[in-house]
C-alpha positions in Angstrom: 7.9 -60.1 23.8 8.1 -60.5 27.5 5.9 -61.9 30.4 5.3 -59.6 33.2 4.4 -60.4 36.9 3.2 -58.3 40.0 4.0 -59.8 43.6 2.4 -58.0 46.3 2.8 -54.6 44.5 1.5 -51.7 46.6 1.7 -48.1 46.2 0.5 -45.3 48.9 0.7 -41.8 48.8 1.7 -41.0 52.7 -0.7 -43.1 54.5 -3.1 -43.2 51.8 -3.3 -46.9 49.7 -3.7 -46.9 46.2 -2.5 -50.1 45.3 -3.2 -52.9 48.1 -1.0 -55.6 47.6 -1.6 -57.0 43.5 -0.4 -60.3 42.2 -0.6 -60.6 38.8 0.6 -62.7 36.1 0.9 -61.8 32.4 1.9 -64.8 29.9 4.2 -63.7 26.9 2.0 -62.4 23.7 -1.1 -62.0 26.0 -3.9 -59.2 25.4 -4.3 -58.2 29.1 -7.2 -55.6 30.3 -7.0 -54.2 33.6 -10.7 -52.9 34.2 -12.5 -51.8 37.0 -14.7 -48.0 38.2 -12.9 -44.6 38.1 -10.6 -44.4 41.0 -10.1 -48.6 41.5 -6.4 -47.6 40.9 -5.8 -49.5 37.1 -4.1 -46.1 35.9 -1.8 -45.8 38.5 -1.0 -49.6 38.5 -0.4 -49.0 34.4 2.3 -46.4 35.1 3.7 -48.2 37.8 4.7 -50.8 35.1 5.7 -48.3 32.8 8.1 -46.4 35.4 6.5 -43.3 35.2 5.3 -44.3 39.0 7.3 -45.7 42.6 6.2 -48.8 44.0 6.3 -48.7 47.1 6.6 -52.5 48.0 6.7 -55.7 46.4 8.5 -56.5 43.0 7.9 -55.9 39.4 9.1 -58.4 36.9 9.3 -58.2 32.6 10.7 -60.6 30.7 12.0 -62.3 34.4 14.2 -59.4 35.2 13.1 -57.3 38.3 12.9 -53.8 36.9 11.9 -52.2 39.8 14.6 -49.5 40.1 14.8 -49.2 36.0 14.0 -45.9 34.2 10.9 -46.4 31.7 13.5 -46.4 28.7 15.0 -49.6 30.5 12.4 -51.4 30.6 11.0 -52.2 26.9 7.7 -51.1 27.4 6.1 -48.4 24.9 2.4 -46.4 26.5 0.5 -45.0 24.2 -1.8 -42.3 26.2 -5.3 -41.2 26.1 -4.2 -37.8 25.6 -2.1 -39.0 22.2 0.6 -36.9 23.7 2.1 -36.4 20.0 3.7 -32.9 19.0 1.7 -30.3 16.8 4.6 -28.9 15.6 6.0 -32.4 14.0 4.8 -34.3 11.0 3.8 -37.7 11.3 6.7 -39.3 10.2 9.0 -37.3 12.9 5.8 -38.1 15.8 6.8 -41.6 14.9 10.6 -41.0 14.5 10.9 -39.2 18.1 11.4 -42.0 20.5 14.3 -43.4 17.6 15.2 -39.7 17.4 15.8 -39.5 21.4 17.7 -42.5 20.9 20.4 -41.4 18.6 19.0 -44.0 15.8 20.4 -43.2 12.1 18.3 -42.0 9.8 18.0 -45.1 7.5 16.7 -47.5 10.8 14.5 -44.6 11.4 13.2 -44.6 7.8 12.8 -48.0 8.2 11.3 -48.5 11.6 8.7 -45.6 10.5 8.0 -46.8 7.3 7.3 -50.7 8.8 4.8 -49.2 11.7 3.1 -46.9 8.9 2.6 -49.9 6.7 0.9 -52.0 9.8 -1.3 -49.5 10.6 -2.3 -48.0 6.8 -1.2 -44.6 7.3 1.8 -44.3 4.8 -0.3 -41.6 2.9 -0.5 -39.3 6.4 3.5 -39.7 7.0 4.3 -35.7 6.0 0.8 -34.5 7.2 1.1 -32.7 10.9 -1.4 -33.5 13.7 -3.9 -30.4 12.8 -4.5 -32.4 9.4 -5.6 -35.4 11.4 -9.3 -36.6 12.6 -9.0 -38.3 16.3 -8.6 -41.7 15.2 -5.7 -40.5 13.0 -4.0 -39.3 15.7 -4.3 -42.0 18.0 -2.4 -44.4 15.4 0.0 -42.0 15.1 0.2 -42.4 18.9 0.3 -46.1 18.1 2.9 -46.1 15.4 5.2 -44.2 17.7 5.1 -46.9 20.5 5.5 -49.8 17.2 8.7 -48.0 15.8 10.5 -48.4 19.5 9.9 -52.6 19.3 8.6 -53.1 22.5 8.7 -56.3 24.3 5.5 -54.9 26.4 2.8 -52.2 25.1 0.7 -50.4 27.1 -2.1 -48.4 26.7 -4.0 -46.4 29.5 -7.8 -45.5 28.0 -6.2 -45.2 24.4 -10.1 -44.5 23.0 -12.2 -42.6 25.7 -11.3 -38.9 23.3 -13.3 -41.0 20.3 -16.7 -40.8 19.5 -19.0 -44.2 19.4 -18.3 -44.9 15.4 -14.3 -44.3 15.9 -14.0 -46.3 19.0 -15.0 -49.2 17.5 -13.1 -48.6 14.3 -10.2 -48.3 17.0 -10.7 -51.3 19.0 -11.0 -53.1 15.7 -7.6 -52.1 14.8 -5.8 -52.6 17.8 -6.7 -56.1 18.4 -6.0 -57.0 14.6 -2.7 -55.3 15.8 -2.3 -57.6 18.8 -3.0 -60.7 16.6 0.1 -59.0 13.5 2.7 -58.3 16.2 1.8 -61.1 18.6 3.2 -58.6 21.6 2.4 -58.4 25.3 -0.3 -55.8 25.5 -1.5 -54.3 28.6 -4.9 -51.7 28.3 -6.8 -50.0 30.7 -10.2 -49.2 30.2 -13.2 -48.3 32.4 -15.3 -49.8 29.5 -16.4 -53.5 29.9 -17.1 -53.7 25.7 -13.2 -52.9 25.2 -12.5 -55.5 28.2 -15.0 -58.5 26.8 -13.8 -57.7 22.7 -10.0 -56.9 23.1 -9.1 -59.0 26.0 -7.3 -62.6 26.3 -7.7 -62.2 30.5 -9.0 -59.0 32.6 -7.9 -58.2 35.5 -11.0 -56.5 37.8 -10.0 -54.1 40.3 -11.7 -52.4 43.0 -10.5 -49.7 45.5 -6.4 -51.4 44.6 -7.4 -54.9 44.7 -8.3 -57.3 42.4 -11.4 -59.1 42.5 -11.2 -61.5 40.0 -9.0 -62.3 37.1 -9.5 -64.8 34.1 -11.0 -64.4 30.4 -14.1 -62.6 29.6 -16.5 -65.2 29.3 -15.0 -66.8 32.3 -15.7 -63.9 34.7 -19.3 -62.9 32.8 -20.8 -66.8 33.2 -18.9 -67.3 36.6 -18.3 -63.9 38.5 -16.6 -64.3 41.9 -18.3 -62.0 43.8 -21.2 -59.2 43.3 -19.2 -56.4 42.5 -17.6 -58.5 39.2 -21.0 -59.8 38.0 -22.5 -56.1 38.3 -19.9 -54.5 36.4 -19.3 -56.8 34.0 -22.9 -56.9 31.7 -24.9 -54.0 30.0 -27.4 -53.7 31.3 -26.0 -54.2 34.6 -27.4 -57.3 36.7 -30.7 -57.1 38.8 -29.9 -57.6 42.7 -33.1 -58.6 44.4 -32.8 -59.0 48.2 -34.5 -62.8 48.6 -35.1 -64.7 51.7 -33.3 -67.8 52.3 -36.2 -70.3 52.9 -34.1 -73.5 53.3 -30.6 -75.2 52.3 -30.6 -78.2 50.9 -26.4 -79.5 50.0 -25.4 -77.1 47.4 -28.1 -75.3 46.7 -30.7 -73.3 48.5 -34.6 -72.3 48.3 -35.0 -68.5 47.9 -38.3 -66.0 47.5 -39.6 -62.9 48.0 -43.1 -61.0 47.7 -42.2 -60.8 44.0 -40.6 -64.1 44.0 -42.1 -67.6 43.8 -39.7 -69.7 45.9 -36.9 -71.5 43.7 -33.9 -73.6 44.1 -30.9 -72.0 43.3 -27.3 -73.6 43.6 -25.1 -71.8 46.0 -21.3 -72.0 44.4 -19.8 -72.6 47.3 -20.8 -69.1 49.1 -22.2 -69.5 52.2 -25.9 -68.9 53.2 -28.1 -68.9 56.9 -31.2 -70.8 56.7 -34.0 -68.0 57.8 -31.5 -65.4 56.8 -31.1 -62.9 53.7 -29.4 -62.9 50.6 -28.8 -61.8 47.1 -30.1 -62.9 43.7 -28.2 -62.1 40.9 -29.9 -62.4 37.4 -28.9 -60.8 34.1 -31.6 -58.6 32.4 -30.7 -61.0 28.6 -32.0 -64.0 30.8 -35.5 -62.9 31.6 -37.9 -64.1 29.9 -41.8 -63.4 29.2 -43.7 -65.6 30.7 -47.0 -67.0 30.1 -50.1 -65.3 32.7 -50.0 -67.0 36.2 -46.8 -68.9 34.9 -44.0 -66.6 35.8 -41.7 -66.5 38.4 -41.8 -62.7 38.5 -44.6 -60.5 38.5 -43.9 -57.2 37.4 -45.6 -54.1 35.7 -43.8 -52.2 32.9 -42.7 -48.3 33.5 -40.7 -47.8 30.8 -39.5 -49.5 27.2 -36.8 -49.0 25.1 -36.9 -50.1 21.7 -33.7 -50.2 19.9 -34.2 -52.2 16.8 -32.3 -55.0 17.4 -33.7 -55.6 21.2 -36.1 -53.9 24.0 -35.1 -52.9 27.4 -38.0 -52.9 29.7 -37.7 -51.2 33.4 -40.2 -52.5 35.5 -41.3 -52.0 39.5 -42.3 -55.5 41.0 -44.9 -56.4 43.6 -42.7 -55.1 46.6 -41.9 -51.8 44.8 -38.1 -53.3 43.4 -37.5 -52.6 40.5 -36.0 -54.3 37.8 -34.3 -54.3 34.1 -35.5 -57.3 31.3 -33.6 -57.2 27.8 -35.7 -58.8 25.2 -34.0 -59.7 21.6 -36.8 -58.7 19.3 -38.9 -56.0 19.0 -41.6 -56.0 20.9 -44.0 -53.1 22.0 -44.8 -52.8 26.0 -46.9 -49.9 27.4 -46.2 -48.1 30.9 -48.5 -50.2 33.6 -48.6 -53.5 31.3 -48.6 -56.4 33.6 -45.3 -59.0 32.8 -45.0 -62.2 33.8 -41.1 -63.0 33.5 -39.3 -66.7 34.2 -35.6 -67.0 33.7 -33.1 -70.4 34.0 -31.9 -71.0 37.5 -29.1 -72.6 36.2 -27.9 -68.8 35.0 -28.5 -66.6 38.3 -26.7 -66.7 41.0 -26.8 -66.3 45.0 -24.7 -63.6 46.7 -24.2 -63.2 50.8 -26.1 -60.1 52.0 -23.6 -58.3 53.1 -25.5 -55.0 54.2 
């Protein structure tokens, strides 16, 4: 096991910035996600810890040992890839075996080491099938076992389960953090999906465009987002945004409305706001609530509802022609061009600076 540490790591192809400057710390045994839109660069910061990319400034610690100039195999980190990346012409057991194999290991560690990663992961029953004889899932342990038979002091996985369907995917992400919790080893995953992030996830890392915008544990970053990009895409369904006028500031807090909006009090978190000027509210479609007639905050008229069982997701258009997502943990039944009432808890929105 290892900690690993980014200080001002940055990576540019020609004049192009990928990676703007990252510091990041990793404690020793931590589940780490890096997450964040296609594009924000978490790939590219995966394989620059892995070796398989140049950074271009700043250094790159694991296990307190600069490794910037290191090959991958120097570095004790095993990546496991969304692709599997396993041989079709192989069995299992010599998928597992190759990185031993490569190494000039004898045959009894390799027995050993291959037999130990089948019996973590319940495979020892596939060990002389070959890829072809595998469903998806299969394969992707196999991918697994292969990075478990080198003993890594850092794993890493870059979108390990976007090939799976719905059902595997959460078989997988099941496994893998019962995995973390067996081996207790420094794991660092990159997904663009926030479930992975919130269920797998000790701390994620939220990047945008090569920077990171927040970092800290899931319920952290969910309840207490620094800015609007983290609290929109962290949340399904995504959070409302309603443009508000700032009617007065009052301390810590201000008075917002809108046409749709009685005015409210709202703390601000320490952003800052302009009396008479414009900003953002923030609420989270699982904290709107139905209101009694004449009692709600917002006044809204159904155009579409999604019952799933379990919940209902209403979109609605508001007064001003805004429109607007409410979650509802029941069934309930809601017609297009009902009229709904809807309140929510100050205390769980939040203000954001207008910033276009």
């Amino acid at each position: 096991m290892a900690e690993v540490s980014l200080k001002g790591v940055k990576k540019s192809y020609g004049r192009v910035d990928v990676i703007k400057g990252v510091d990041i710390h990793i404690n020793d045994g931590e589940f780490v996600v890096f997450v964040g839109p296609s594009g924000c660069g978490k790939s590219t910061l995966l394989r620059m810890i892995a070796g398989l990319e140049d950074i271009t400034d700043g250094t790159l610690e694991i296990g307190g040992r600069v490794v910037n100039e290191l090959q991958p195999k120097e570095r004790g980190v095993a990546m496991v890839f969304q692709s599997y990346a396993i041989f079709p012409h192989m069995t299992v057991r010599e998928n597992m075996a190759f990185g031993l194999t490569i190494a000039g290991a004898s045959k009894q560690e390799k027995e050993e080491k291959v037999a130990e990663a089948a019996r973590i992961l319940q495979m020892e029953h596939l060990l002389d099938r070959r890829p072809s004889q595998l469903s998806g899932g299969q394969r992707q342990r196999v991918a697994i076992g292969r990075a478990i038979t080198r003993k890594p002091a850092v794993f890493l996985f870059d979108e390990p389960l976007s090939n799976l369907d719905a059902a595997l995917r959460m078989d997988m992400r099941m496994e893998i953090g019962r995995l973390h919790k067996q081996l207790g080893t420094t794991m660092i995953y990159v997904t663009h999906d926030q479930v992975e992030a919130m269920t797998l996830a000790d701390k994620i890392v939220v990047l945008k465009d090569g920077e990171v915008m927040q970092t800290g544990a899931p319920m952290e970053l969910y309840h207490e987002p620094a800015n609007r990009f983290v609290a929109g895409f962290l949340g399904a369904p995504s959070m409302n945004f309603l443009g508000v006028d700032v009617l007065d500031l009052d301390g810590e807090a201000a008075t917002v409305g809108n046409p749709s909006l009685e005015p409210i009090r709202i703390a601000t978190r320490g952003r800052q706001f302009r009396k008479d000027g414009k900003a953002i509210l923030g609420v989270r479609p699982q904290h709107l609530r139905a209101a009694q007639p004449a009692k709600g905050m917002l006044h809204g008229t159904v155009v579409l509802a999604e019952r799933l069982g379990s919940e209902t997701v209403v979109d609605l258009v508001l007064r001003d022609d805004r429109k607007l997502i409410a979650t509802f943990d029941e069934d309930k039944i809601f017609e297009p061009g009902d009229a709904l009432e809807l309140s929510f808890d100050t205390a769980l929105a939040h203000l954001f600076p207008d910033e276009g």
